[in-house]
C-alpha positions in Angstrom: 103.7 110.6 131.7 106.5 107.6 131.4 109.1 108.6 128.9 110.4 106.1 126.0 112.7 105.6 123.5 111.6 105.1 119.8 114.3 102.7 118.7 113.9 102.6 114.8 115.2 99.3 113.3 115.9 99.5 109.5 116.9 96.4 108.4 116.5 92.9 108.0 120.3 92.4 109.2 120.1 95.0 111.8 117.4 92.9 113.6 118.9 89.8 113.5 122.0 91.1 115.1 119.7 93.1 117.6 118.1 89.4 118.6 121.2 87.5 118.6 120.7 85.7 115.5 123.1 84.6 112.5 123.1 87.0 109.1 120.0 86.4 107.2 120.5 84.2 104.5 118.7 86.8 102.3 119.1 90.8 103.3 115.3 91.8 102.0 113.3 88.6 103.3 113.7 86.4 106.1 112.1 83.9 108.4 113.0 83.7 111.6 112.6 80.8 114.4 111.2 82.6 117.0 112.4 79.9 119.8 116.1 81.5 119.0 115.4 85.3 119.6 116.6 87.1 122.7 115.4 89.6 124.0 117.1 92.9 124.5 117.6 94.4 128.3 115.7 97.2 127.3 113.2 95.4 124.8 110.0 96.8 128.0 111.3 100.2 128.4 111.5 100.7 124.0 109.0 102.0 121.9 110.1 99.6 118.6 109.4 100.7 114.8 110.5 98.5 112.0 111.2 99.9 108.5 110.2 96.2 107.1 106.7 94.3 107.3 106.4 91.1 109.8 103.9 88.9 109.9 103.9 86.1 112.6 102.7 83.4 114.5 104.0 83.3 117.9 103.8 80.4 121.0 104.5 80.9 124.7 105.6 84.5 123.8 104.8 85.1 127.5 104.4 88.8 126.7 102.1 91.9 126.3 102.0 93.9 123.0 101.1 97.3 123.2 100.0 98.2 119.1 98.7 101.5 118.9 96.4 102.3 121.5 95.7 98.8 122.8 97.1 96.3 124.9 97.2 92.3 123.8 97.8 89.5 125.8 99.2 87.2 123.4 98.0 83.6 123.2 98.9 80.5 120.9 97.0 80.2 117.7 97.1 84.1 116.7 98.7 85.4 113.4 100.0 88.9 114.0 100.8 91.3 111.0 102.4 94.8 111.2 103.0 97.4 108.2 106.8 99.3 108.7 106.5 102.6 110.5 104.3 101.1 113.3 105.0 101.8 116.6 104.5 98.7 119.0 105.6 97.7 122.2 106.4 94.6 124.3 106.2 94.1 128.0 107.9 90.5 129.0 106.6 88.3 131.6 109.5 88.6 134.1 108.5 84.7 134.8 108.1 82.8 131.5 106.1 79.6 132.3 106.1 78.0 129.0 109.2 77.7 125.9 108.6 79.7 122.8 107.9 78.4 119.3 106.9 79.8 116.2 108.2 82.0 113.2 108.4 85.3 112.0 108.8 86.5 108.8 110.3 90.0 108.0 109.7 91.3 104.5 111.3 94.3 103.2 109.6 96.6 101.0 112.5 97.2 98.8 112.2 93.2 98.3 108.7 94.0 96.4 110.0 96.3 94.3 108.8 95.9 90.7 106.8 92.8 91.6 102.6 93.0 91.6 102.7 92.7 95.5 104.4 96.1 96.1 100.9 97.7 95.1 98.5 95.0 96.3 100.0 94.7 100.1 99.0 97.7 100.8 95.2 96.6 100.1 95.4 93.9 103.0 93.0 95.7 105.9 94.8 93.6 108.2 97.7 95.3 108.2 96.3 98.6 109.5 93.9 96.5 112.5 94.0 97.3 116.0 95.8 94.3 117.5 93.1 93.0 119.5 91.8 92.1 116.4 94.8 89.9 115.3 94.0 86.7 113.5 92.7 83.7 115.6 93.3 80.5 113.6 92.3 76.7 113.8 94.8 74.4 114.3 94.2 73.8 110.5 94.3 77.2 109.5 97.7 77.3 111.1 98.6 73.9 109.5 98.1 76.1 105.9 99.7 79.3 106.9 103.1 76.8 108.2 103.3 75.0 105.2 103.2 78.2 103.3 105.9 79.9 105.1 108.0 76.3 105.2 108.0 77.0 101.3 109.4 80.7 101.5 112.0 79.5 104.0 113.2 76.1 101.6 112.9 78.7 98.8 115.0 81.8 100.0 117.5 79.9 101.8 118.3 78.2 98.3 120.7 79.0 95.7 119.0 82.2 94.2 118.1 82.1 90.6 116.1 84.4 88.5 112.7 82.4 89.3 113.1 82.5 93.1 112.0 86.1 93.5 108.9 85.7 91.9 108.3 82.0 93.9 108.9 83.8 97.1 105.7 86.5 95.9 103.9 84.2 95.1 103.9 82.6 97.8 103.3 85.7 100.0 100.7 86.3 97.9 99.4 83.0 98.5 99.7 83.0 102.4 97.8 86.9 102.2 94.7 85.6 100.5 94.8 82.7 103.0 94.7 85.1 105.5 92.1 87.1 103.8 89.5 84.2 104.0 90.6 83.1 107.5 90.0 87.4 108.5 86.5 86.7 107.0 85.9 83.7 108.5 86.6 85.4 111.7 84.5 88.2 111.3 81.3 85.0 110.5 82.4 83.1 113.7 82.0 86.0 116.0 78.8 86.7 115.7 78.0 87.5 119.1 80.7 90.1 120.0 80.5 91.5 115.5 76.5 91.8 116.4 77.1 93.9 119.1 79.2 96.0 117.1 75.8 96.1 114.6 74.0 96.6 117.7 76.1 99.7 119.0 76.4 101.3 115.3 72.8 101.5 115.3 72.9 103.2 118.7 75.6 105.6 117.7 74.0 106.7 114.8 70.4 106.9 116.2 71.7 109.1 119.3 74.0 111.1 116.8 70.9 112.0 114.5 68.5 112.7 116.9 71.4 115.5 119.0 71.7 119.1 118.5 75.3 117.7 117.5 74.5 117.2 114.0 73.5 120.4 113.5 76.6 122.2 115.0 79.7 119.3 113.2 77.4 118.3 110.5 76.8 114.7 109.4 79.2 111.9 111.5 82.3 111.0 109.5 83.5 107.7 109.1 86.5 108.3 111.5 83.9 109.4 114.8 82.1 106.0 114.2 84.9 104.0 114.4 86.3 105.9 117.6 83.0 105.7 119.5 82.8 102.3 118.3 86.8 101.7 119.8 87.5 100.2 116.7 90.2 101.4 113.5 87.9 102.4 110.4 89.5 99.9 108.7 88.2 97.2 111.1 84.8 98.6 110.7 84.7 98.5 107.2 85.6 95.0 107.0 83.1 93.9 109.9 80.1 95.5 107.8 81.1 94.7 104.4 81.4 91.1 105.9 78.2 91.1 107.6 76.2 93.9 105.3 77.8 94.4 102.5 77.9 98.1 103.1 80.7 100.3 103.9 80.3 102.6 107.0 79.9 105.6 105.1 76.5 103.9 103.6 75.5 103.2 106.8 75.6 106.5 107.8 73.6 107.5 104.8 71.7 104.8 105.2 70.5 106.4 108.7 70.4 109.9 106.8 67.9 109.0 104.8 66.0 107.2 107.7 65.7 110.4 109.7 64.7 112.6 106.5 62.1 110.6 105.1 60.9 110.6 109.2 60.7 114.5 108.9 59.2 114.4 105.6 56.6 112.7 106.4 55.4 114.0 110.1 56.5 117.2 110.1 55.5 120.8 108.3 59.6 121.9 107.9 60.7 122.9 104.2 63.5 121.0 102.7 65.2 123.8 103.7 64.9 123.4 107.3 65.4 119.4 107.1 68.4 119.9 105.2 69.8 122.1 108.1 68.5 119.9 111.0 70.4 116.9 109.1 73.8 119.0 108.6 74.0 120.2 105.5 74.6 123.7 104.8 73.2 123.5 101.3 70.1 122.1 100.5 70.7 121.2 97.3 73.3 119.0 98.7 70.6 117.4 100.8 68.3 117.0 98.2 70.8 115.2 95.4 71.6 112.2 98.3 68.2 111.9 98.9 67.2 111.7 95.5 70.1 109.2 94.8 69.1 107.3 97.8 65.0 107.5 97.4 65.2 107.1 93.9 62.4 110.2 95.0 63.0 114.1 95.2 62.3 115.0 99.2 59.2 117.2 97.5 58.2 114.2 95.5 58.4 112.0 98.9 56.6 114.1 101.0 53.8 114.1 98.2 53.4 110.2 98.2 52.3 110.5 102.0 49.7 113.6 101.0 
């Protein structure tokens, strides 16, 4: 297996030196034009982690981003965002066709000390996505996001007084939420390929329930779903909540219930031995989600049917 380099880059400062840029005007928060970067020599063979978020949109990057376990093929009109202490990757075009354009802004977390935003960011899903689910915008969309980061540009590059800290949050906050209802919009759009994620989550949990698998590792956790699915559970959760308004874990239960009241109903097995078949070890366990779900005891169920 190929060999890299983790190069870890802890500051704001440290990256615009790395890039061949001028001191930030601001050592916590910057935004950089991304038509002025260079590239190190080594910038393909470098496993990169940043100790500071960055959140970007980026045109003829002329790259691939390797984010986690996937590759992206970056194209104009995508918003990328990236907590620090992920590891990333980029593989240059060796033959750029087109000039790049575009911004990137770098936020510190130390810049978010004491402010409402150090607690909140970490809420944002996006964040935590696998990057083939990066944010595809309209050309208005991006027309909001740009006049948002024009703001925290005019803003920190100013003279600093004791209201510009909390301007510059704001604004973040503003251009999060904006991203937020963009993220959600996304998830509406794409009905095809999100429906087929529906589609496949009923498959997976159908051929899960009905395997001797259950039995042996119990009921599927939240984690398995989302790796069958190739997805992050964060993505998941999003996508179904969007299009549901359930988290995965309730659809899971969801299909729980589904098989037991099956078993109940067709078969001669105690609760006993449809709590087993179903993964639980207890069946008391068994019998206090069904009652929750059922708003019925199994027993009481199974007597409905008799």
């Amino acid at each position: 297996m190929e060999q890299r380099q983790t190069r870890r880059i802890k500051t704001i400062s440290e990256f615009h030196r790395l890039r061949g840029l001028s001191q930030p005007g601001h050592p916590l928060i910057s935004v950089v034009d991304y038509a002025k970067i260079q590239r190190p020599a080594d910038i393909s063979e470098t496993n990169w982690v940043f100790d500071f978020y960055q959140i970007s949109i980026k045109r003829g990057m002329n790259a691939k981003l390797r984010y986690g376990q996937q590759e992206y093929d970056f194209e104009d009109g995508v918003a990328f965002f990236a907590s620090p202490n992920q590891v990333f990757r980029i593989e240059p075009d060796p033959h750029p066709m087109t000039k790049r354009s575009g911004w990137i802004l770098l936020i510190h977390p130390d810049f978010l000390w004491n402010t409402s935003l150090a607690k909140t960011i970490k809420q944002y899903e996006f964040f935590g996505y696998s990057v083939n689910e990066a944010l595809w915008l309209s050309k208005k969309e991006e027309a909001t996001i740009n006049n948002i980061i024009q703001n925290i540009r005019e803003e920190h590059l100013s003279n600093i007084d004791r209201f510009s800290k909390q301007i510059i949050v704001s604004q973040i906050e503003s251009l999060l939420s904006y991203s937020e209802r963009f993220y959600n919009r996304q998830f509406i759009t794409r009905e095809k390929s999100n429906h087929q994620i529906l589609a496949r989550l009923e498959k997976v949990l159908t051929d899960y329930f009905s395997s001797d698998e259950i039995v042996s590792n119990g009921l599927p956790t939240v984690e398995y779903i989302a790796g069958t699915l190739n997805t992050s559970t964060k993505y998941l959760s999003g996508l179904l909540k969007v299009l549901t308004g359930q988290s995965t874990q309730q659809h899971i239960h969801d299909k729980l219930i589904e098989k037991a009241k099956e078993k109940l109903s067709t078969t001669n097995l105690s609760v006993s031995e449809i709590a087993y078949e179903l993964g639980f070890e207890h069946s008391q366990s068994f019998s206090k989600l069904f009652k929750a779900k059922a708003k019925l005891s199994p027993l009481k169920f199974r007597a409905s049917f008799n």
